[in-house]
C-alpha positions as a Markdown table, in Angstrom:
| # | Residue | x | y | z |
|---|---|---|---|---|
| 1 | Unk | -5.5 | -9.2 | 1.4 |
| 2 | Unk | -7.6 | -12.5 | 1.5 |
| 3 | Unk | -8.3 | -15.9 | 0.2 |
| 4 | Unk | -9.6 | -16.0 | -3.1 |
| 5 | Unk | -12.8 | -17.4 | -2.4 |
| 6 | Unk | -13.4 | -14.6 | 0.8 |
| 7 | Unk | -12.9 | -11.6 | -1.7 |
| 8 | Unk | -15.3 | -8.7 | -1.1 |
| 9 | Unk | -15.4 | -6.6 | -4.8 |
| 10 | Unk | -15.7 | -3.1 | -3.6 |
| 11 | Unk | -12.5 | -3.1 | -1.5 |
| 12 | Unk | -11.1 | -5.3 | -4.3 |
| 13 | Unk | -11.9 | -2.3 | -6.7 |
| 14 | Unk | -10.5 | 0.4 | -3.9 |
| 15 | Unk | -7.1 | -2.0 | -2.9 |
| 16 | Unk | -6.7 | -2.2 | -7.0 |
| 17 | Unk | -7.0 | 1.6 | -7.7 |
| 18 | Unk | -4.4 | 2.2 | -4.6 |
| 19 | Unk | -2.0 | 0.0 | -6.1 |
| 20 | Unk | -2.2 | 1.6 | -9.5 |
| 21 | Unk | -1.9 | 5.4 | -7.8 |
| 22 | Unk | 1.5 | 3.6 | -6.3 |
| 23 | Unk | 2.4 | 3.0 | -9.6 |
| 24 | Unk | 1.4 | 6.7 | -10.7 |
| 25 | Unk | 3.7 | 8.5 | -7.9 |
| 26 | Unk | 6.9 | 6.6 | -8.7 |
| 27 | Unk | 6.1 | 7.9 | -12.6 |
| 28 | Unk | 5.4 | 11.5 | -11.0 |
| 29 | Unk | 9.1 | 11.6 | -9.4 |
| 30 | Unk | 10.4 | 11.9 | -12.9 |
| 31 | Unk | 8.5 | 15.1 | -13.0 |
| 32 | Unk | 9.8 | 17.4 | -11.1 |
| 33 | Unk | 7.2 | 20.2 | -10.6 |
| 34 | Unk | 4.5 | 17.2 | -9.8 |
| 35 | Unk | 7.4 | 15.6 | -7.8 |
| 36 | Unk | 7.4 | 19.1 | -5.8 |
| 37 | Unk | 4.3 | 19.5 | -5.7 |
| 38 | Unk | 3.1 | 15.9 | -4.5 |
| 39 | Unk | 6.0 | 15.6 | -1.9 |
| 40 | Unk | 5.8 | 18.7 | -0.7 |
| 41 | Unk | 9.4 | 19.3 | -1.3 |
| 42 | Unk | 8.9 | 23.1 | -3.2 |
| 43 | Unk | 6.9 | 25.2 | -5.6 |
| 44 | Unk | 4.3 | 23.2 | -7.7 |
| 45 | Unk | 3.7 | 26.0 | -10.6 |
| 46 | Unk | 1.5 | 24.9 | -12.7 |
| 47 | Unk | 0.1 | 21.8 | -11.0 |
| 48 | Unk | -3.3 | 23.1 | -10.2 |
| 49 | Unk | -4.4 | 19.6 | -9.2 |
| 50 | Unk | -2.3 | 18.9 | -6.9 |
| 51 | Unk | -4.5 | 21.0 | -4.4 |
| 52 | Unk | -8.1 | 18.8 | -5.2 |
| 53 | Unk | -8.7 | 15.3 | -4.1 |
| 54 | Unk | -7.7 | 14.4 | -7.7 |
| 55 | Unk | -4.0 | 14.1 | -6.3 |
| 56 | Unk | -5.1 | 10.9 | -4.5 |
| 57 | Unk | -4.4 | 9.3 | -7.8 |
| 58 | Unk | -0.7 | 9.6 | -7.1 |
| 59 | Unk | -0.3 | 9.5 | -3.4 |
| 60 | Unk | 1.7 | 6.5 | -2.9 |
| 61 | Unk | 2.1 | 6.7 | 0.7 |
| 62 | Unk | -1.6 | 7.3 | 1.7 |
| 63 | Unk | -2.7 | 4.3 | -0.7 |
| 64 | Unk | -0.2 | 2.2 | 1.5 |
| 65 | Unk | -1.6 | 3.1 | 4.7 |
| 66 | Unk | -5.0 | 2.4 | 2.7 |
| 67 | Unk | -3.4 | -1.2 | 2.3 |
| 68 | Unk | -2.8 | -1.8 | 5.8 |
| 69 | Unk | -6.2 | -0.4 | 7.1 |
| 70 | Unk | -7.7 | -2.9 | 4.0 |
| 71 | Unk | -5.9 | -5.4 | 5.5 |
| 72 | Unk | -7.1 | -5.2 | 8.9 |
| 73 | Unk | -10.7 | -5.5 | 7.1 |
| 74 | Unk | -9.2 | -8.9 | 5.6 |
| 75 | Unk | -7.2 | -10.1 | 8.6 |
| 76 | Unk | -10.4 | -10.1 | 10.7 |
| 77 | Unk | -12.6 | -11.5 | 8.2 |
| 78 | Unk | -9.9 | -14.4 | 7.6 |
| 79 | Unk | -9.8 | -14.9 | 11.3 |
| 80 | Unk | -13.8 | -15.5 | 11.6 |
| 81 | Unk | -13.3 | -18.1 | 8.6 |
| 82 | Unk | -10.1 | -20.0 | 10.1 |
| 83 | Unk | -9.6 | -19.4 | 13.9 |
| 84 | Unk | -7.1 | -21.8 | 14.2 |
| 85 | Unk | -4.0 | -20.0 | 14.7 |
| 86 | Unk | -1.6 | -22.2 | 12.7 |
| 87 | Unk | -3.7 | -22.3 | 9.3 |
| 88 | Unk | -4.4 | -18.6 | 9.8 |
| 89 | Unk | -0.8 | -18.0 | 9.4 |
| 90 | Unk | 0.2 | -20.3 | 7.4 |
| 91 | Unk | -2.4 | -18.8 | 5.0 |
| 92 | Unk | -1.6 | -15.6 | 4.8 |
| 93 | Unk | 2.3 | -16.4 | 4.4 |
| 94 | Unk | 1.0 | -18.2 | 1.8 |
| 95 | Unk | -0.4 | -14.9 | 0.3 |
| 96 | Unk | 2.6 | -12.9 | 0.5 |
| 97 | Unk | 5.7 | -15.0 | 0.7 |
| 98 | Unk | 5.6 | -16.5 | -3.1 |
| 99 | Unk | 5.1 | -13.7 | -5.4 |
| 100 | Unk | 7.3 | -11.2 | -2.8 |
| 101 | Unk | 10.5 | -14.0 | -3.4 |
| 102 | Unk | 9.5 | -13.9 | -7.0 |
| 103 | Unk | 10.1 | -10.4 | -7.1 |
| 104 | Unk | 13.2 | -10.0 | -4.7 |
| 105 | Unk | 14.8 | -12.8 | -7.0 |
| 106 | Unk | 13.7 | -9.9 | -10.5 |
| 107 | Unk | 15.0 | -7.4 | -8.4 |
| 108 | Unk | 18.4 | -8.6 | -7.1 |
| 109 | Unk | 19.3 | -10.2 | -10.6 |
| 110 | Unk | 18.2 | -6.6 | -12.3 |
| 111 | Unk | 20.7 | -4.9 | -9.8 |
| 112 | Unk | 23.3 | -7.1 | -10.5 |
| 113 | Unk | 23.2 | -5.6 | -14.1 |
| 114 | Unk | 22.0 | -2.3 | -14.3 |
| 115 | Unk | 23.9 | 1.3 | -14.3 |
| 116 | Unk | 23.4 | 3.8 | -12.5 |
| 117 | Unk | 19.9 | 5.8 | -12.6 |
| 118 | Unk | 21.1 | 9.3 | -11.9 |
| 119 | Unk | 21.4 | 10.4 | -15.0 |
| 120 | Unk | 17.4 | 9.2 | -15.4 |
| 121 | Unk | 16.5 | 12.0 | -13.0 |
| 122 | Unk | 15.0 | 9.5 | -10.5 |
| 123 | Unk | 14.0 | 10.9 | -6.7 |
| 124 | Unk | 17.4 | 10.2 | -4.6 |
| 125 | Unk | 15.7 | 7.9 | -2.1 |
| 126 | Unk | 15.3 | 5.4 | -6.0 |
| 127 | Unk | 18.5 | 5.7 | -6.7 |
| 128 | Unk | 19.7 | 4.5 | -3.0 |
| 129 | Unk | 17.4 | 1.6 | -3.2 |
| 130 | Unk | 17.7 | 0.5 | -6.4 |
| 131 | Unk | 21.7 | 1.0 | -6.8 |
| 132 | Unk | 23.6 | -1.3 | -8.6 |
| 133 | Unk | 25.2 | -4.3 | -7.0 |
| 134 | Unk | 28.2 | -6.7 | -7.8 |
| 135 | Unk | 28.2 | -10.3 | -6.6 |
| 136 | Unk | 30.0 | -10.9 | -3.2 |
| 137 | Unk | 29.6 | -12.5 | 0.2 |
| 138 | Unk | 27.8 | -8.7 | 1.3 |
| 139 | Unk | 25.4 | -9.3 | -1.8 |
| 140 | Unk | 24.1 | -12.8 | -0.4 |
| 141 | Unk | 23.6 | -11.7 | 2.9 |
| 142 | Unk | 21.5 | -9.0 | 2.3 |
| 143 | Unk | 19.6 | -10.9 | 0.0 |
| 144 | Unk | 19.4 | -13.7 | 2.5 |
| 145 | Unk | 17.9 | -10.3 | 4.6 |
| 146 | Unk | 15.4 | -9.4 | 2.3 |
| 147 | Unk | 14.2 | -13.1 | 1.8 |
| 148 | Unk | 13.3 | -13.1 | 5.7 |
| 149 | Unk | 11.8 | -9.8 | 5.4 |
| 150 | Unk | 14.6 | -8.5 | 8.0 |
| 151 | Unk | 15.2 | -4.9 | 7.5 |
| 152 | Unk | 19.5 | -4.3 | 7.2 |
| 153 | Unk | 21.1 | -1.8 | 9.4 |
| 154 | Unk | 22.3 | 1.7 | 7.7 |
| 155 | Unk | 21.3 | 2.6 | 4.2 |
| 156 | Unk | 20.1 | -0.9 | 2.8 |
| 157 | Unk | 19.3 | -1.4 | -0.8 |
| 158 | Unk | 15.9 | -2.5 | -1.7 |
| 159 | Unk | 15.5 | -5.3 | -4.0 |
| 160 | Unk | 12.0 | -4.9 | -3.8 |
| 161 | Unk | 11.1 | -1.5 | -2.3 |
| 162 | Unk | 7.7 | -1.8 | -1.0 |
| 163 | Unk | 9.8 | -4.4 | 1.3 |
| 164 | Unk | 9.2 | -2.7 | 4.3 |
| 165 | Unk | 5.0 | -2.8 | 4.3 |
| 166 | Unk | 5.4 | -6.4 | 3.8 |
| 167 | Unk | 7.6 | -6.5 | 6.9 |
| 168 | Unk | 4.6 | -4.6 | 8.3 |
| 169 | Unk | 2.0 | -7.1 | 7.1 |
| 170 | Unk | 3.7 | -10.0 | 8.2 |
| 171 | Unk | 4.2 | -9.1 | 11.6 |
| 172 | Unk | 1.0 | -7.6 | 12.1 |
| 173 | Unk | -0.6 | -10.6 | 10.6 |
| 174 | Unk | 1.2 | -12.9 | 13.5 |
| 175 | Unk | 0.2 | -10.2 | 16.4 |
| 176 | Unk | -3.6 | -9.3 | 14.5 |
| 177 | Unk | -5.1 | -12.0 | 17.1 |
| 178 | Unk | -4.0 | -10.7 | 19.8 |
| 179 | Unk | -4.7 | -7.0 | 18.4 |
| 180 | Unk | -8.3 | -8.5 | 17.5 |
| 181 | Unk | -8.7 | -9.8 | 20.8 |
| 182 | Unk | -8.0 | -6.4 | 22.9 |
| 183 | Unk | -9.6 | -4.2 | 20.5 |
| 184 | Unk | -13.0 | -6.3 | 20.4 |
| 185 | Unk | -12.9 | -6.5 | 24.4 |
| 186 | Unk | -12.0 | -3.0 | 25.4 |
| 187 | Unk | -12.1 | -1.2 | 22.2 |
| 188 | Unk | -11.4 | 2.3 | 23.8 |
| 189 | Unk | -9.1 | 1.4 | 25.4 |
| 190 | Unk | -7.1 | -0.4 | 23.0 |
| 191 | Unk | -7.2 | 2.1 | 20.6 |
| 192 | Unk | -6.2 | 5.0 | 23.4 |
| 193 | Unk | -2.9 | 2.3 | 23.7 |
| 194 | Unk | -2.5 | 2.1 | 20.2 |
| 195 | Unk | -2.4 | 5.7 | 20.0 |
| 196 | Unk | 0.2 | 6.3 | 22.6 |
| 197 | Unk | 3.0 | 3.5 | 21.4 |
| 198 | Unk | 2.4 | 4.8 | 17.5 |
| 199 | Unk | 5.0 | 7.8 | 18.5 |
| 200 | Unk | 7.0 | 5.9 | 20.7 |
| 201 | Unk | 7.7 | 3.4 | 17.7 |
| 202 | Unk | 8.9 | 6.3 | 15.6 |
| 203 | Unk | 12.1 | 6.5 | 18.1 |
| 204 | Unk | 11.8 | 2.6 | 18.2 |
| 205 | Unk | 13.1 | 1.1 | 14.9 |
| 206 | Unk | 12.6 | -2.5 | 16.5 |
| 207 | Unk | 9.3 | -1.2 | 17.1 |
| 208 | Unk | 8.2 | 0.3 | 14.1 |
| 209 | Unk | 5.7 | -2.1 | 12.4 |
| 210 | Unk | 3.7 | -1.5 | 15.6 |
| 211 | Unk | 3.3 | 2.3 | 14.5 |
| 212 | Unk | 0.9 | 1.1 | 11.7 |
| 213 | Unk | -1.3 | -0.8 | 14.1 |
| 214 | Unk | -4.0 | 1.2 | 14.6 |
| 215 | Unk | -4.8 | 1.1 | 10.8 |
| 216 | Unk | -5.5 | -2.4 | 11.2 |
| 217 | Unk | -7.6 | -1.7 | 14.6 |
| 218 | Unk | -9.7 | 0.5 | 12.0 |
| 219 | Unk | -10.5 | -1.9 | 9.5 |
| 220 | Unk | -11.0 | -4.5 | 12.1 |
| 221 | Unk | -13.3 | -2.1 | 13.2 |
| 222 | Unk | -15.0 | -1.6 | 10.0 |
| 223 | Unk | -15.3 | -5.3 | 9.7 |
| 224 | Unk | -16.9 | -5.8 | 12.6 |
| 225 | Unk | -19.5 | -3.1 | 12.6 |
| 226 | Unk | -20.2 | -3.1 | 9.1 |
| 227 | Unk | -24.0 | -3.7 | 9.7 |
| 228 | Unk | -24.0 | -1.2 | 11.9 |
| 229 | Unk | -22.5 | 1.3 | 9.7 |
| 230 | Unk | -24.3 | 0.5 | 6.8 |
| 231 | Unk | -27.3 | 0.9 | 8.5 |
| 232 | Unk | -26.6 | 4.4 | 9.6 |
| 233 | Unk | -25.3 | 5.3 | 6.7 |
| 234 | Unk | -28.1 | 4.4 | 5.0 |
| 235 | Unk | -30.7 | 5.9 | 7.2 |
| 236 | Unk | -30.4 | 9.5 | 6.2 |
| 237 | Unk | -28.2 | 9.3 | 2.8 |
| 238 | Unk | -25.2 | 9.6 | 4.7 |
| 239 | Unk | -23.4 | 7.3 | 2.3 |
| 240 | Unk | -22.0 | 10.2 | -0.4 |
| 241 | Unk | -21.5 | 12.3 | 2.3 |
| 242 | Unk | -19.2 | 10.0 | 4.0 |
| 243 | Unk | -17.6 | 9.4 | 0.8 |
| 244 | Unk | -16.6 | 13.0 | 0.0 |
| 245 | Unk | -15.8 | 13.2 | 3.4 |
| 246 | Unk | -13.3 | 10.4 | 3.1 |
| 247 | Unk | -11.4 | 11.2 | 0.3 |
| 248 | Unk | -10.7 | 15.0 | 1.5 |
| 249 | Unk | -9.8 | 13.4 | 5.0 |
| 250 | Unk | -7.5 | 11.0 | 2.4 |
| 251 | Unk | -6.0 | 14.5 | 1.1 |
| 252 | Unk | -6.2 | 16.9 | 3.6 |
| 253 | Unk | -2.5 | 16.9 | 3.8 |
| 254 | Unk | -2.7 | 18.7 | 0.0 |
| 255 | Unk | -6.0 | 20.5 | 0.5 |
| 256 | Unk | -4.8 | 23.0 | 3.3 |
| 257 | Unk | -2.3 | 26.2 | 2.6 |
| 258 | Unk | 1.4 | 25.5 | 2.1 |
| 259 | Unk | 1.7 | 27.4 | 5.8 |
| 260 | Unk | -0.2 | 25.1 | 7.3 |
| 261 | Unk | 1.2 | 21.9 | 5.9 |
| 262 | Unk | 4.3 | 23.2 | 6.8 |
| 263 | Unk | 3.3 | 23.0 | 10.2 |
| 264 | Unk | 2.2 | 19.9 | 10.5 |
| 265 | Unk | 4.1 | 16.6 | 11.1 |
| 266 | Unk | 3.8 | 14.3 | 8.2 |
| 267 | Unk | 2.6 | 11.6 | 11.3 |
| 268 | Unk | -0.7 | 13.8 | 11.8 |
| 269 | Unk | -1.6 | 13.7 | 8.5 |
| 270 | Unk | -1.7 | 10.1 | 8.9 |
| 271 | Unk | -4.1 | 9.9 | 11.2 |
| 272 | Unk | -6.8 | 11.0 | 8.1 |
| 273 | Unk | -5.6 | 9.3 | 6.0 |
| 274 | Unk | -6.3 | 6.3 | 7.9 |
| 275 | Unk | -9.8 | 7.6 | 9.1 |
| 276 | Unk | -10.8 | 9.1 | 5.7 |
| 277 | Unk | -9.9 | 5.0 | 4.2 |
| 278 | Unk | -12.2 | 3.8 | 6.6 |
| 279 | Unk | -15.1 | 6.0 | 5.9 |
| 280 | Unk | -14.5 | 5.7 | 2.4 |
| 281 | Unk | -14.4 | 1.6 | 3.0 |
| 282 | Unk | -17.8 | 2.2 | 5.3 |
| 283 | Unk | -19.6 | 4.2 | 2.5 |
| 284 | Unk | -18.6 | 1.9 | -0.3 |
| 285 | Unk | -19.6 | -0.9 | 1.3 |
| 286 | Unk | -23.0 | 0.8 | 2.4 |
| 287 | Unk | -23.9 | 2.1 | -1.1 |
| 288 | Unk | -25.5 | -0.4 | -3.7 |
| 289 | Unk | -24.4 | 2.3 | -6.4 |
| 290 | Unk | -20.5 | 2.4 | -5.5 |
| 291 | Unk | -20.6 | -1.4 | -5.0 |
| 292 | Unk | -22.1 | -1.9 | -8.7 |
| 293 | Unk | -19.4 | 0.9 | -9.8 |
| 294 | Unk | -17.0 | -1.5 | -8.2 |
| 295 | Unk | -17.6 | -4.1 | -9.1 |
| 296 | Unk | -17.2 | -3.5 | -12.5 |
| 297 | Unk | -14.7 | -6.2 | -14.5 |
| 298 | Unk | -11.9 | -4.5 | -14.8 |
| 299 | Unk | -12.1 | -2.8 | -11.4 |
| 300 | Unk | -12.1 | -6.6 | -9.7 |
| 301 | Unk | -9.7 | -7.7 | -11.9 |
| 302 | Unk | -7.6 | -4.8 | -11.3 |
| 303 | Unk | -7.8 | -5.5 | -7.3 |
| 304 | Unk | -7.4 | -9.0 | -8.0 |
| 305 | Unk | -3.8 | -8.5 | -9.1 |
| 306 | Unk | -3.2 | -5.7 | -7.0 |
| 307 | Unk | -0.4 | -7.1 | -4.8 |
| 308 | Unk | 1.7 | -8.1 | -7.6 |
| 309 | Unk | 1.2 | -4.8 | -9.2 |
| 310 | Unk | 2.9 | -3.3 | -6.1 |
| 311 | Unk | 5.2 | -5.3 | -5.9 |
| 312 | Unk | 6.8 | -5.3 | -9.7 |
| 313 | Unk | 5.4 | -2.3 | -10.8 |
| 314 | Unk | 8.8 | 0.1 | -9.7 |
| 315 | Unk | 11.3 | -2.3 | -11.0 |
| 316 | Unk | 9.4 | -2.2 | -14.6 |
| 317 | Unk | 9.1 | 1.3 | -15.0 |
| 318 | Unk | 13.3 | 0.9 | -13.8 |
| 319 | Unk | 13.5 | -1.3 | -16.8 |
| 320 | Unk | 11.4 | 0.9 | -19.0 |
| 321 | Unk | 12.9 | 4.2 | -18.6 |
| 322 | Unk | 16.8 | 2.9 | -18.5 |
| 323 | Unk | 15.9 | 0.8 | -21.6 |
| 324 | Unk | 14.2 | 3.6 | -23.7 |
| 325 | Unk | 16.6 | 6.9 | -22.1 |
| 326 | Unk | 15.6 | 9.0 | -25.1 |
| 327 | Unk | 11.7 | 7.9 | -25.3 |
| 328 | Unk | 9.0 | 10.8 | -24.8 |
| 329 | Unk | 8.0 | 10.6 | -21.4 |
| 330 | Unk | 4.4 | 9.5 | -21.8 |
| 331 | Unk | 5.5 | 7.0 | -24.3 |
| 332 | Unk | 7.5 | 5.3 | -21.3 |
| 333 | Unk | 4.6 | 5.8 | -18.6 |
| 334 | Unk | 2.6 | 4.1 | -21.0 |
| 335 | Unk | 4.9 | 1.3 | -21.7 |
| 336 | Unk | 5.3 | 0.9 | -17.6 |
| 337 | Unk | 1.7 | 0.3 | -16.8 |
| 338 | Unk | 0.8 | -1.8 | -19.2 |
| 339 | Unk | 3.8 | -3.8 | -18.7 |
| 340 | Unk | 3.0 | -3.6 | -15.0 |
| 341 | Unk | -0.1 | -5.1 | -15.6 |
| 342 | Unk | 0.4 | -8.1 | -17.4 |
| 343 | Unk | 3.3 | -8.9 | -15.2 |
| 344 | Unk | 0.5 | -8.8 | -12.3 |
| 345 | Unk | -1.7 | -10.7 | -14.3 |
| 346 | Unk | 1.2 | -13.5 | -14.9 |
| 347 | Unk | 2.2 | -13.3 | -11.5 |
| 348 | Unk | -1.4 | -13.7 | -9.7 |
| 349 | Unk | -2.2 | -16.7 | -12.2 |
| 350 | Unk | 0.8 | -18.3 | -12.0 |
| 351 | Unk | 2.2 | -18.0 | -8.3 |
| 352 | Unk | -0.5 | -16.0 | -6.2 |
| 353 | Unk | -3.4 | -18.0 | -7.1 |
| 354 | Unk | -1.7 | -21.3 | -6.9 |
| 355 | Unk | 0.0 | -20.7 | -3.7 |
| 356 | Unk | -3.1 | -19.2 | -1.9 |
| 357 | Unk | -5.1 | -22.8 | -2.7 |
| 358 | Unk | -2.4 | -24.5 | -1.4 |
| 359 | Unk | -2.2 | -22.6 | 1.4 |
């Protein structure tokens, strides 16, 4: 995620449609044959779709790990434009911090009065985060947690539940020098290091930000050789290739037999989704066609208020759904993403935008 003024509108357009297929798993867990079916949890009957590449448009894990390989693309071009360590962080705190404590102060005052959600039929792991609190001296300190991104010990609730990829961001952004450094000098190397401490962080949990660290190596990467790439890509037509390539590296884990997936750690499957972001990042920003796609008006403006979209768009569909119990479903999808997106439009013009110039 960048300055305003540094913005590139292809992986604008991409970071904006990730955010929105965030916002389209949360509304799948209320289904539960495309809850099955998209977590992998049991029989999908009926969801035919959720074995193409079009299941991308809900898979809310894979668009994060597109976020932080985006990011990596961001962080490096942000370093080349401010190498000075102190305004390079004190930017990008000024590009997260402000419209995350807008939404941890939504979030804590909605789960001060809110009722339970089980009889919504929301996943358990939304009900555990998004459980209803009373005020008390427990209350304020895990808010006080949340503010400084510090992950509680046990079963925390999440004011904000995309908390923990901010933790991720943050603490990458402060290391990303350092991680830009090694990977530029000895770029095998680095990324044969990154590899090894990725499952060692799993068994870690002070380490665990450090497991995600690679995805920023890749769009560093990216970054870096984007000349490079673009030239080869464009040298034999390679570009829709590489595109088609990505996105069923991007869903592989829903593309292969149910046997296989089951034998496969959900860590592996990682690994392409991070590799089939960064071809799909390579070929958009190779091909004149998916850049003029992209960079279509509502596509930008859609990336443009991505972050706030991930950030607010779970507690309004929350809202939605308690508010309207009795609703038709799609009547209630429908009233959560466009309510979604005009709080992300609110929120980038009034606190993202302001708080990245004076940052």
């Amino acid at each position: 995620m960048t300055h305003p003024q540094s913005r590139v509108a292809a992986l604008d357009a991409l970071r904006g449609l990730a955010a929105l297929s965030v916002i389209g798993y949360h509304l799948s867990t209320l289904l539960p044959d495309v809850n099955a079916a998209v977590n992998r949890s049991g029989p999908d009957a009926g969801v035919w779709w959720a074995h193409t590449p079009l299941v991308g448009l809900v898979a809310g894990h894979n668009a994060v790990m597109f976020f932080f390989v985006l990011s990596g693309f961001a962080l490096a071009a942000m370093q080349r434009r401010v190498p000075d360590l102190t305004a390079f962080l004190t930017r990008r705190a000024a590009r997260i911090y402000p419209p995350y404590l807008l939404a941890l102060v939504l979030g804590a005052a909605f789960s001060l009065t809110q009722g339970p959600l089980t009889r919504l039929g929301y996943a358990g792991w939304i009900q555990a985060h998004v459980r209803p609190q009373e005020w008390s001296l427990e209350f304020l300190n895990l808010f006080v947690a949340h503010a400084l991104l510090v992950t509680p010990s046990g079963d925390p609730v999440a004011f904000v539940p995309g908390m923990w990829s901010l933790r991720v961001e943050i603490i990458m952004s402060a290391l990303f020098p350092l991680l830009a450094f090694t990977v530029r000098r000895w770029p095998a190397t680095a990324l044969l290091v990154l590899a090894t401490i990725t499952p060692l962080a799993e068994l870690l949990s002070a380490l665990e930000p450090l497991r995600y660290a690679w995805l920023f190596a890749l769009g560093l990467l990216v970054h870096d050789h984007q000349r490079t790439l673009t030239a080869w890509l464009t040298s034999r037509g390679r570009r829709w290739g590489t595109f088609a390539l990505g996105g069923a590296l991007y869903t592989l884990m829903w593309l292969l037999p149910a046997s296989v997936q089951g034998a496969v750690r959900n860590e592996t499957f990682d690994v392409t989704v991070g590799v089939g972001a960064a071809l799909v990042m390579a070929a958009a920003l190779a091909s004149s066609g998916a850049r003029r796609a992209l960079a279509w008006g509502p596509l930008r403006w859609l990336g443009r208020v991505s972050y706030s979209l991930y950030l607010y768009g779970l507690l309004i569909q929350v809202v939605v759904f308690r508010s309207l119990p009795h609703a038709p479903y799609a009547l209630n999808a429908a009233l959560t993403v466009g309510a979604a997106l005009g709080a992300a439009q609110l929120s980038y013009h009034f606190v993202e935008r302001r708080a990245a110039r004076r940052g």
